[in-house]
VMD Tcl script that builds the backbone (N, CA, C; Angstrom):
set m [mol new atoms 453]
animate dup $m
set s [atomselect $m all]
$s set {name element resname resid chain x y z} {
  {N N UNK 1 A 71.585 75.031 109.688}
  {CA C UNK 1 A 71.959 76.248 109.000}
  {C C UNK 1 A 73.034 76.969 109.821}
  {N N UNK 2 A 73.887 78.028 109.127}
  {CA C UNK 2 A 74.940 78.117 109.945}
  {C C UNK 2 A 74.841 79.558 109.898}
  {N N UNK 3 A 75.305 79.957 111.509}
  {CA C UNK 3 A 74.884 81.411 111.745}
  {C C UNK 3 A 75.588 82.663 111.411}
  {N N UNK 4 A 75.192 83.352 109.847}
  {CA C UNK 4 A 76.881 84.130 109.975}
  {C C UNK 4 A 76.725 85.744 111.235}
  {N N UNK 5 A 77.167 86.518 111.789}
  {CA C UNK 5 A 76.889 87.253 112.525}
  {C C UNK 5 A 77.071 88.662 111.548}
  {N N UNK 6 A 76.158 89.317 112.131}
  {CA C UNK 6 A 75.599 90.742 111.414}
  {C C UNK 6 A 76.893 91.590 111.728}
  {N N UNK 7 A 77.387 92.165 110.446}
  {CA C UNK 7 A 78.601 93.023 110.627}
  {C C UNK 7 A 78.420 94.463 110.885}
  {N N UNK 8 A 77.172 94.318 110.646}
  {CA C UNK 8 A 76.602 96.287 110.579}
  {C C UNK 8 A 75.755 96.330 111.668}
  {N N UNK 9 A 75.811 97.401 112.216}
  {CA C UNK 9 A 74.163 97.760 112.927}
  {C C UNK 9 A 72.835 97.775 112.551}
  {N N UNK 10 A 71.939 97.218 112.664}
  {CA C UNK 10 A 70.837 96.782 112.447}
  {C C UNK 10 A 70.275 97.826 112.710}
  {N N UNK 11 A 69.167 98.228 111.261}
  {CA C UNK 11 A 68.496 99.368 111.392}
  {C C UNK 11 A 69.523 100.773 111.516}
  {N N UNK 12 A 70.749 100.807 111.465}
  {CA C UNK 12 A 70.784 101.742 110.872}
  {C C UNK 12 A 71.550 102.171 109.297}
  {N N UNK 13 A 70.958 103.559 108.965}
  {CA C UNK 13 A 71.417 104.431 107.722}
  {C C UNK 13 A 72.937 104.196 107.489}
  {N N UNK 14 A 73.331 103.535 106.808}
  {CA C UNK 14 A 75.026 103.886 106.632}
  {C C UNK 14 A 75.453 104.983 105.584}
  {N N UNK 15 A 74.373 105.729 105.439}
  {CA C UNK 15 A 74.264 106.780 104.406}
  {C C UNK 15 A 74.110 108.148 105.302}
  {N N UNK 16 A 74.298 107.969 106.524}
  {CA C UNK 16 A 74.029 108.891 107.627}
  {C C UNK 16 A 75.251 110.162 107.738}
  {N N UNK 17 A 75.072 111.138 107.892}
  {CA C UNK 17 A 75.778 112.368 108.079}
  {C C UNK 17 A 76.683 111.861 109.055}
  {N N UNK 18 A 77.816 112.117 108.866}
  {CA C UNK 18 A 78.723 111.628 110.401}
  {C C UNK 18 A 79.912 111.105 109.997}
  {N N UNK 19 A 80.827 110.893 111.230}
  {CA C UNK 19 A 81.978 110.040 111.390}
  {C C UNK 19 A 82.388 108.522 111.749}
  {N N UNK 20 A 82.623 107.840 110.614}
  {CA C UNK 20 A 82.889 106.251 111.058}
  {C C UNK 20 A 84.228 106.072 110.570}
  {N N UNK 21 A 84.805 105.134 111.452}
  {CA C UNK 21 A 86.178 104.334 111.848}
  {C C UNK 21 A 85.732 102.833 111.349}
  {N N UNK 22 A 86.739 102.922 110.115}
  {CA C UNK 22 A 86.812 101.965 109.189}
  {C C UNK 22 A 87.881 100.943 109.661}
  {N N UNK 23 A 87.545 99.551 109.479}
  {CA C UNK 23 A 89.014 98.841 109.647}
  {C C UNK 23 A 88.961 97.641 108.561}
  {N N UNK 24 A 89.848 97.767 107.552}
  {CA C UNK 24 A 89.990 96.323 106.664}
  {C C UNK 24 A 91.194 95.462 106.908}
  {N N UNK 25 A 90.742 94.443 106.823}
  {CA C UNK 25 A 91.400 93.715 107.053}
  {C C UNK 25 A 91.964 92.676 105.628}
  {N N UNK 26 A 93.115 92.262 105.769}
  {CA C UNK 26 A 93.606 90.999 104.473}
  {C C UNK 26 A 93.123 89.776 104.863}
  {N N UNK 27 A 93.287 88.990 103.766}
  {CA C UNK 27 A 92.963 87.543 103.905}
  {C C UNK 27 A 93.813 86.789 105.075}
  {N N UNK 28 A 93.347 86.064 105.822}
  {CA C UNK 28 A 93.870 85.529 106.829}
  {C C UNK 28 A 95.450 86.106 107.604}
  {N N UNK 29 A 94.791 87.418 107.517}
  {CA C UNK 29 A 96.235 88.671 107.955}
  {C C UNK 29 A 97.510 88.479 107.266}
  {N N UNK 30 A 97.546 88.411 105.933}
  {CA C UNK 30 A 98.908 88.591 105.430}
  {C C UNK 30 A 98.863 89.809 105.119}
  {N N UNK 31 A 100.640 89.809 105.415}
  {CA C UNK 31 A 101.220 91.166 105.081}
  {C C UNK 31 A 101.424 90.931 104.088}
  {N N UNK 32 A 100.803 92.284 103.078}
  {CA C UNK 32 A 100.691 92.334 101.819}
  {C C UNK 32 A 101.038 94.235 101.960}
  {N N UNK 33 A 100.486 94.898 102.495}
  {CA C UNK 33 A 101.198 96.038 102.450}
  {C C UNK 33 A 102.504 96.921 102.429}
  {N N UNK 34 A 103.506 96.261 103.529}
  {CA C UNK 34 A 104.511 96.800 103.462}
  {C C UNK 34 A 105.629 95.564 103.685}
  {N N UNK 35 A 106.401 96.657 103.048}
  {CA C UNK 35 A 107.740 95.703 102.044}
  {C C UNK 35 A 108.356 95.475 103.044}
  {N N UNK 36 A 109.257 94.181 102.958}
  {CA C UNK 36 A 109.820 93.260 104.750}
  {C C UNK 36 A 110.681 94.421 105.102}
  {N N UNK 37 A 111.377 95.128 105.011}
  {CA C UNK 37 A 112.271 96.206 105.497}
  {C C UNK 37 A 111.319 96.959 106.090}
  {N N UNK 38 A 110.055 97.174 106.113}
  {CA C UNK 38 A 109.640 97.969 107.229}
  {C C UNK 38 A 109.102 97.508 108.320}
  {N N UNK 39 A 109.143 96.234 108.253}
  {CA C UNK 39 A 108.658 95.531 109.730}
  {C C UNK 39 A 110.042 95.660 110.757}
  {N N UNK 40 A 111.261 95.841 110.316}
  {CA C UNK 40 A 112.443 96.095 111.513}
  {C C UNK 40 A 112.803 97.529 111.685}
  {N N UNK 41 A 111.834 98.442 110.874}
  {CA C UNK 41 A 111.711 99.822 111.667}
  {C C UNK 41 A 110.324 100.237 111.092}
  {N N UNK 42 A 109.937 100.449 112.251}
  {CA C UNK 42 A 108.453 101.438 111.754}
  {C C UNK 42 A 108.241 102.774 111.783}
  {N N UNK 43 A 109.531 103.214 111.971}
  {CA C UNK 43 A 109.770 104.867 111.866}
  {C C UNK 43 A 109.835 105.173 110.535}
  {N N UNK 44 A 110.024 104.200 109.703}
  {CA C UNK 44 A 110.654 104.129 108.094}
  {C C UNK 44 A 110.012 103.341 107.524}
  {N N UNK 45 A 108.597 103.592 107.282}
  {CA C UNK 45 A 107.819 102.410 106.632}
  {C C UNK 45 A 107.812 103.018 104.912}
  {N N UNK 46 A 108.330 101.867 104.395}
  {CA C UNK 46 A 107.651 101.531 103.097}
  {C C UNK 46 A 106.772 100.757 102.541}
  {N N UNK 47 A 105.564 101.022 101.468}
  {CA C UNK 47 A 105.006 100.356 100.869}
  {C C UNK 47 A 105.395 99.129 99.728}
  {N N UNK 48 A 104.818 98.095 99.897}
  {CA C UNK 48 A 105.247 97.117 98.719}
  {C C UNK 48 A 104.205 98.065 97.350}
  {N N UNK 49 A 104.045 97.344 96.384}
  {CA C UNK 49 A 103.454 98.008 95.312}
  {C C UNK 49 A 101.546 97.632 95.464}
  {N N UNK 50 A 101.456 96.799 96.294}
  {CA C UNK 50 A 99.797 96.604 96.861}
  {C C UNK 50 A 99.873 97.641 97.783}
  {N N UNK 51 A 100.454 97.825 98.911}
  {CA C UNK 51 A 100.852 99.023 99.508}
  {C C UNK 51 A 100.207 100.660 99.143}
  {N N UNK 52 A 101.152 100.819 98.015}
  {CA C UNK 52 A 101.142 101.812 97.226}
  {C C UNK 52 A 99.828 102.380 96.404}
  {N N UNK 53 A 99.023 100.692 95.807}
  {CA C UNK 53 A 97.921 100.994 94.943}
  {C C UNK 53 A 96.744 101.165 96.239}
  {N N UNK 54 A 96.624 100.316 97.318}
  {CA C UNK 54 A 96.072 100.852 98.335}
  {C C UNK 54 A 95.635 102.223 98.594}
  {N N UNK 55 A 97.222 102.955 99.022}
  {CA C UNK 55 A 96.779 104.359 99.329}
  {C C UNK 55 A 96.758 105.155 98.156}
  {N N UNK 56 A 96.806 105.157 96.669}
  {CA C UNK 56 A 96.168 105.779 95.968}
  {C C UNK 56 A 94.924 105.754 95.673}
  {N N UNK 57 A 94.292 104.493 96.400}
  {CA C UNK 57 A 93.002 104.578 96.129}
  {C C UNK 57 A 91.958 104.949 97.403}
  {N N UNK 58 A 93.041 104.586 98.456}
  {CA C UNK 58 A 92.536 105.716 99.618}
  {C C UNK 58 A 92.775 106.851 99.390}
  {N N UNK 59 A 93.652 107.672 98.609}
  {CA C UNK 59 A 93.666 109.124 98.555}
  {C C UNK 59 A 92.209 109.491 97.267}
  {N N UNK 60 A 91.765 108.797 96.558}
  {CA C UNK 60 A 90.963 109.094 95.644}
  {C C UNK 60 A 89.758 109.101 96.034}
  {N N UNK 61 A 89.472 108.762 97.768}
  {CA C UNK 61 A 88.282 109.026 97.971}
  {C C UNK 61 A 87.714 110.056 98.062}
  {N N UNK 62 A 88.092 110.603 98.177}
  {CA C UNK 62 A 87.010 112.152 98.574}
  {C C UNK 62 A 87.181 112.587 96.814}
  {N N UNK 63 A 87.719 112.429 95.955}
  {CA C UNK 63 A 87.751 112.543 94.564}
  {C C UNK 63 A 86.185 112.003 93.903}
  {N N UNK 64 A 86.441 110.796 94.642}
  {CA C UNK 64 A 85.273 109.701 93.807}
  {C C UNK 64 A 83.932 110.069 94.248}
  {N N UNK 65 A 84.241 110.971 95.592}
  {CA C UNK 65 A 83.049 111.178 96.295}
  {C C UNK 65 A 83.185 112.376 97.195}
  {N N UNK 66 A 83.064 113.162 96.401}
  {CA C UNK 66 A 82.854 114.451 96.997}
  {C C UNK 66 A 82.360 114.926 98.205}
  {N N UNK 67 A 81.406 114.187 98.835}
  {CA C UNK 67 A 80.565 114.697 99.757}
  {C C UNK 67 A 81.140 113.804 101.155}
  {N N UNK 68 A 82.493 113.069 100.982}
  {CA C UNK 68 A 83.280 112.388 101.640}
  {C C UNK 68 A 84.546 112.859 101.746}
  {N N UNK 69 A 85.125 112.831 103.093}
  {CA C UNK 69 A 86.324 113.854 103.877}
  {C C UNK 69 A 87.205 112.168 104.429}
  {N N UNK 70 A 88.223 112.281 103.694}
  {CA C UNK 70 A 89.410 111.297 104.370}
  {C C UNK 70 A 89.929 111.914 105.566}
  {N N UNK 71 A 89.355 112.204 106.630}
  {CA C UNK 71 A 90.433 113.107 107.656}
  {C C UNK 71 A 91.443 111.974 108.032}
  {N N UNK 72 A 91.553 110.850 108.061}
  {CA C UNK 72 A 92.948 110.124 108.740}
  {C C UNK 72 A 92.668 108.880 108.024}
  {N N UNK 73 A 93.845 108.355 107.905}
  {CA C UNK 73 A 94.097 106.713 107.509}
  {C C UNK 73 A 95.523 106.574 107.786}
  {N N UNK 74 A 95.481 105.182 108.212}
  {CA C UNK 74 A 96.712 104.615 108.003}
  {C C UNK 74 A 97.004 103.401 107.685}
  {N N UNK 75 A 97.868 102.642 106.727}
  {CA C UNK 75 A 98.127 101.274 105.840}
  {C C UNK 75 A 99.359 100.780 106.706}
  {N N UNK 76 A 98.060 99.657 107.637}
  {CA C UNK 76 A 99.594 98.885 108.154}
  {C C UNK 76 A 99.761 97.248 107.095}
  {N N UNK 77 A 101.048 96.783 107.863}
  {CA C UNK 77 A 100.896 95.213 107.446}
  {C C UNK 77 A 99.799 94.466 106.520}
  {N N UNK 78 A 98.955 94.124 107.187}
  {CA C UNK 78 A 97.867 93.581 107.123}
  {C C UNK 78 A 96.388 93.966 107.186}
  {N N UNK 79 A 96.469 95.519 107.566}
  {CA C UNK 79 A 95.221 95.888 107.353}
  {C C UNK 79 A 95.088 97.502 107.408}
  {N N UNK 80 A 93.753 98.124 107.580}
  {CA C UNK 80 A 93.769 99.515 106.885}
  {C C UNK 80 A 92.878 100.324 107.846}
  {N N UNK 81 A 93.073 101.188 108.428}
  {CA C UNK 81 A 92.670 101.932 109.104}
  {C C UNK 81 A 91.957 102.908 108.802}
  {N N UNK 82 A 90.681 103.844 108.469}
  {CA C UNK 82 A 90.285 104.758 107.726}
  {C C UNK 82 A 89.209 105.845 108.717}
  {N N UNK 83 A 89.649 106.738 109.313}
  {CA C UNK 83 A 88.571 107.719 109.196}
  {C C UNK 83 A 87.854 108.705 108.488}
  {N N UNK 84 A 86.602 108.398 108.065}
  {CA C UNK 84 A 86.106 108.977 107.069}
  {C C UNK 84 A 84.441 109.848 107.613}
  {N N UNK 85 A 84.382 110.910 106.735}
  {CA C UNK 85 A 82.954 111.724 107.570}
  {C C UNK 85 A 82.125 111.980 106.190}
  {N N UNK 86 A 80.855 111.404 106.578}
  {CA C UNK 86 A 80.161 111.629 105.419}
  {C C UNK 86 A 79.995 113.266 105.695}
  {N N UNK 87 A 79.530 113.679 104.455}
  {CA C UNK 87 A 79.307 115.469 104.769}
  {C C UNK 87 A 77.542 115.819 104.697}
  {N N UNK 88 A 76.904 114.670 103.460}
  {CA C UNK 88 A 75.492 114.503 103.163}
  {C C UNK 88 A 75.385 113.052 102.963}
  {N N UNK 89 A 74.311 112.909 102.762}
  {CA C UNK 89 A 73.893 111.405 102.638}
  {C C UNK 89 A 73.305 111.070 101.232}
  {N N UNK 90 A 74.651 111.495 100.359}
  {CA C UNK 90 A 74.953 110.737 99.045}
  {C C UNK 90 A 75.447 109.601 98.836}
  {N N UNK 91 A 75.971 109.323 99.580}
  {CA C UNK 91 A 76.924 108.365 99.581}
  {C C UNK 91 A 76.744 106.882 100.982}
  {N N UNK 92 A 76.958 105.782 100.770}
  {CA C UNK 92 A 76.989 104.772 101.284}
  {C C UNK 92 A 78.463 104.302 102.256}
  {N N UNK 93 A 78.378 103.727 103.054}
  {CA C UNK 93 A 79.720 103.586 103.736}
  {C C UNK 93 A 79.907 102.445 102.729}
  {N N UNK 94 A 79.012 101.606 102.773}
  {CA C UNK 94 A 79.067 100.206 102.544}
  {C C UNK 94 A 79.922 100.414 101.216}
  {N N UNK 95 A 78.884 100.912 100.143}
  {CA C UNK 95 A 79.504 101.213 98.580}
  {C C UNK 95 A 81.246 101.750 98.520}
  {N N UNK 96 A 81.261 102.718 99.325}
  {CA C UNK 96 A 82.616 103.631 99.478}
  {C C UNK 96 A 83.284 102.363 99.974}
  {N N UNK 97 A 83.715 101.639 100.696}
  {CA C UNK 97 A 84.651 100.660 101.486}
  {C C UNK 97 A 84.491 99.754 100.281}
  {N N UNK 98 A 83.552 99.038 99.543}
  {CA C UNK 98 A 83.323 97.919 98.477}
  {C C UNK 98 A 84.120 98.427 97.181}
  {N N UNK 99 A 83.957 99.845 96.858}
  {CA C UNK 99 A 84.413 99.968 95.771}
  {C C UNK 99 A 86.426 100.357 95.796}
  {N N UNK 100 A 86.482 101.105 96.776}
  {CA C UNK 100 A 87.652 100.825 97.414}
  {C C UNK 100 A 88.416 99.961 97.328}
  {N N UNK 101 A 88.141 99.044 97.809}
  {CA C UNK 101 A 88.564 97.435 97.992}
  {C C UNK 101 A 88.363 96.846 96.430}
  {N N UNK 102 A 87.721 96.985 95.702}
  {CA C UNK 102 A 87.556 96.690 94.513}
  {C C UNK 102 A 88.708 97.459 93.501}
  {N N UNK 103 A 89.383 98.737 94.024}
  {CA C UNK 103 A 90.553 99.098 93.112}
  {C C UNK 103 A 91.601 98.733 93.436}
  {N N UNK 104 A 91.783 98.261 94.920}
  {CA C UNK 104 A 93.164 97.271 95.427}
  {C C UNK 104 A 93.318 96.293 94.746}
  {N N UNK 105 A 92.234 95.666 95.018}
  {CA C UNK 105 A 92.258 94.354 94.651}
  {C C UNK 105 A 92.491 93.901 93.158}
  {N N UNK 106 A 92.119 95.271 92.347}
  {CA C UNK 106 A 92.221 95.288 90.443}
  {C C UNK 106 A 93.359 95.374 90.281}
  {N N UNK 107 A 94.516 96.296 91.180}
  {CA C UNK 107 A 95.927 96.355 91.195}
  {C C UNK 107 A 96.516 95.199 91.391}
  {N N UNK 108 A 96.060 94.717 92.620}
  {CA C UNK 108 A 96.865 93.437 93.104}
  {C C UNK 108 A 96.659 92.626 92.056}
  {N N UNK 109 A 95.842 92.191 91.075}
  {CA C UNK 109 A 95.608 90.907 90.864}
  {C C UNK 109 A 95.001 89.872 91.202}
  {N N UNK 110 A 94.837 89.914 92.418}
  {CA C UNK 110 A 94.183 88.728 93.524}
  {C C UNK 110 A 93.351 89.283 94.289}
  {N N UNK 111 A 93.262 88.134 95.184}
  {CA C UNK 111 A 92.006 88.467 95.916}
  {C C UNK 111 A 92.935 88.821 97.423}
  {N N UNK 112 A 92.787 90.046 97.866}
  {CA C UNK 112 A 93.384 89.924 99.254}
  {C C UNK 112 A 92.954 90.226 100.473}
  {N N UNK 113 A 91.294 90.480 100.654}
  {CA C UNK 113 A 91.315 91.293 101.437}
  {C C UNK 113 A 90.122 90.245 101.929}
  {N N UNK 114 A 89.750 89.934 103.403}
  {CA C UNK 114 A 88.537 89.802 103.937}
  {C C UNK 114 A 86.945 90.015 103.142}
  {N N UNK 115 A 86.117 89.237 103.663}
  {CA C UNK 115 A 84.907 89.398 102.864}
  {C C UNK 115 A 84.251 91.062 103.100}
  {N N UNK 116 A 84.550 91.398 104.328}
  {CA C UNK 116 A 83.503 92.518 105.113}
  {C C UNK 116 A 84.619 93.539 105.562}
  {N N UNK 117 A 84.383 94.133 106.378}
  {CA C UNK 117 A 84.794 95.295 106.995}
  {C C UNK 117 A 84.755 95.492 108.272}
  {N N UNK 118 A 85.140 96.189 109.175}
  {CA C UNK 118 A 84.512 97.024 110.495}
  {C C UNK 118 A 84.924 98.145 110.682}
  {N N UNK 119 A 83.702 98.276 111.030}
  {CA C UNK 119 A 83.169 99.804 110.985}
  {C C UNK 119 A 82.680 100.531 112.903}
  {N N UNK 120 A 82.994 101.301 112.791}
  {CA C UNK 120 A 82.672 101.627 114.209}
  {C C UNK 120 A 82.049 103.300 113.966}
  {N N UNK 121 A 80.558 103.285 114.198}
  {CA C UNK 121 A 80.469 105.095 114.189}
  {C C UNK 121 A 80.497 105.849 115.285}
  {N N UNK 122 A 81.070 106.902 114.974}
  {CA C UNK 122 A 81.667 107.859 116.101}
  {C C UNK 122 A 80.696 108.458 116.444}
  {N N UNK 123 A 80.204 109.009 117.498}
  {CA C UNK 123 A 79.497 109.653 118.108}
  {C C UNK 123 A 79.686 110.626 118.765}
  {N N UNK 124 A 80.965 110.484 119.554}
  {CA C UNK 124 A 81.467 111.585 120.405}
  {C C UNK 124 A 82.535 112.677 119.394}
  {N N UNK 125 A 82.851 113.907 120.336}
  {CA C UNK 125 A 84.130 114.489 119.837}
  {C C UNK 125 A 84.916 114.157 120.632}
  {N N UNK 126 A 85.381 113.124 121.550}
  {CA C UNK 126 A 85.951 112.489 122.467}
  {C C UNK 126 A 86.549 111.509 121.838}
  {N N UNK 127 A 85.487 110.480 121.625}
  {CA C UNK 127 A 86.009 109.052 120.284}
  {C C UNK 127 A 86.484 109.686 119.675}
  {N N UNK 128 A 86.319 110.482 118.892}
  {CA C UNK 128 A 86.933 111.034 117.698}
  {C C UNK 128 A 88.332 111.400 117.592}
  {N N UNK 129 A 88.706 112.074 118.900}
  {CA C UNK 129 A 89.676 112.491 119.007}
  {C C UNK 129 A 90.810 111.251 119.611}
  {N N UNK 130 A 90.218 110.607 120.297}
  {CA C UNK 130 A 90.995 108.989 120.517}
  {C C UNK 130 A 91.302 108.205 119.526}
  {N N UNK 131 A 90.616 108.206 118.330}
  {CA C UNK 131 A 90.269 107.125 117.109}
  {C C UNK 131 A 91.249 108.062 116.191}
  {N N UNK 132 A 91.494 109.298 116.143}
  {CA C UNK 132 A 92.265 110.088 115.261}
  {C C UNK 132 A 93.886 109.924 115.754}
  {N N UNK 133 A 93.882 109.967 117.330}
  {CA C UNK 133 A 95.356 109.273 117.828}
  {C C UNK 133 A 95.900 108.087 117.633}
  {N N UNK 134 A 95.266 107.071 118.105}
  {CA C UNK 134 A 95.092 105.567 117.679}
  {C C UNK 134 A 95.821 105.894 116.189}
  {N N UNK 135 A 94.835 106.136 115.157}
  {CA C UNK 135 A 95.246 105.661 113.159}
  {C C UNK 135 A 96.533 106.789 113.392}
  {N N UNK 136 A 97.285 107.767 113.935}
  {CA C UNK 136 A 98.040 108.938 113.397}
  {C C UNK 136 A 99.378 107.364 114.259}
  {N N UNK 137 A 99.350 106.942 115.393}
  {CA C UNK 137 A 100.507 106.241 116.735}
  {C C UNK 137 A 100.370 104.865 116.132}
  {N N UNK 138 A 99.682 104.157 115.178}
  {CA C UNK 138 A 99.257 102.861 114.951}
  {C C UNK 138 A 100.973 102.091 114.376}
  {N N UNK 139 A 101.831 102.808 113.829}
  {CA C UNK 139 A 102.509 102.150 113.258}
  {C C UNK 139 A 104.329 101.701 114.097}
  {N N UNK 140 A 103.863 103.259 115.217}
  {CA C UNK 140 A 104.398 102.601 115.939}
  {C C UNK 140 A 104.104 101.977 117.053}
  {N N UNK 141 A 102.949 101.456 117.215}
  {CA C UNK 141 A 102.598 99.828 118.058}
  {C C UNK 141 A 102.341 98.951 117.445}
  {N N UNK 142 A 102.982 98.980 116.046}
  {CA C UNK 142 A 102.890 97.672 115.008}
  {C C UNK 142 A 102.923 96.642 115.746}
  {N N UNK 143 A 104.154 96.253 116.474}
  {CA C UNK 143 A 103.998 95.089 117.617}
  {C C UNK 143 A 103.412 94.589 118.529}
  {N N UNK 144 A 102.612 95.450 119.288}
  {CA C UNK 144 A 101.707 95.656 120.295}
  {C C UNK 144 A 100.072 96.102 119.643}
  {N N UNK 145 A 99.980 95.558 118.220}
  {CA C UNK 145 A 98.866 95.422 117.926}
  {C C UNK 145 A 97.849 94.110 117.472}
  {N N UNK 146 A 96.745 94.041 117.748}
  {CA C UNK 146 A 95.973 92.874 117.640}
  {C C UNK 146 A 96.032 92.127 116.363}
  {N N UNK 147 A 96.317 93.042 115.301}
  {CA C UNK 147 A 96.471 92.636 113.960}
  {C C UNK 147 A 98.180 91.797 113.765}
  {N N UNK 148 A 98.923 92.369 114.517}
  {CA C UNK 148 A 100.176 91.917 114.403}
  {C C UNK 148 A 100.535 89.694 114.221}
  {N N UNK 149 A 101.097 89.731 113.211}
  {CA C UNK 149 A 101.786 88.626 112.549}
  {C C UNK 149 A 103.260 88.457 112.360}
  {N N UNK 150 A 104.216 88.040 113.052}
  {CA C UNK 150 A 105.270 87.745 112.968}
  {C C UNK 150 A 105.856 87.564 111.521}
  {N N UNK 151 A 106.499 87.507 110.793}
  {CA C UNK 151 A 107.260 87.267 109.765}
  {C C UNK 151 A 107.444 86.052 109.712}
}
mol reanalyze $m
mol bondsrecalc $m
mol representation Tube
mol addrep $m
């Protein structure tokens, strides 16, 4: 039998009051987000039109779900950065990131994105404030990031 490894924390609430640092990722890291002219400046990023349906459906979160605060995101290349704070425990991380990914993916047409997610919950106002620098500086260390794929 083959071992898949647990993507969540075991035993806990993902319905929990608080701050978690979202990261999605595309299918075997293609750039599907932004249009080839913004990989030779990242001061000047544009979205392709997956891009685009992306962050309208990252901006519709706190719409879809009220009791959910987008304080930061950012749409690189190949994957998606999201800080998000539950406010009550209406709401699911799991559901919120699934259904998400489920309106990209209705735009795109295809299938583009990884099976799962990662998720990291914040604990500190320290992390927080590191994890809010990180997603705001991410695009310009497009190159100097782990996600990074050459053209």
């Amino acid at each position: 039998m083959k071992y898949q490894k647990r993507r969540r924390m075991q035993h806990f609430d993902y319905s929990s009051v608080g701050a978690y640092f979202i990261t999605i990722c595309t299918l075997q890291r293609q750039n599907y987000f932004w249009t080839k002219d913004s990989f030779k400046e990242t001061e000047d990023i544009s979205y392709s039109d997956i891009g685009k349906a992306a962050a309208k459906a990252i901006e519709r979160i706190p719409v879809v779900y009220p009791s959910v605060q987008l304080t930061e995101y950012v749409i690189m290349p190949n994957h998606i950065h999201l800080l998000l704070e539950l406010t009550d425990n209406d709401n699911n991380i799991t559901n919120i990131i699934n259904q998400t990914k489920g309106r990209i993916t209705k735009e795109a047409n295809c299938l583009i994105f990884q099976k799962s997610f990662h998720d990291h919950i914040i604990r500190t106002e320290k992390e927080y404030s590191i994890i809010r620098h990180y997603i705001r500086n991410n695009p310009r260390k497009w190159k100097e990031d782990c996600y990074f794929l050459a053209e």
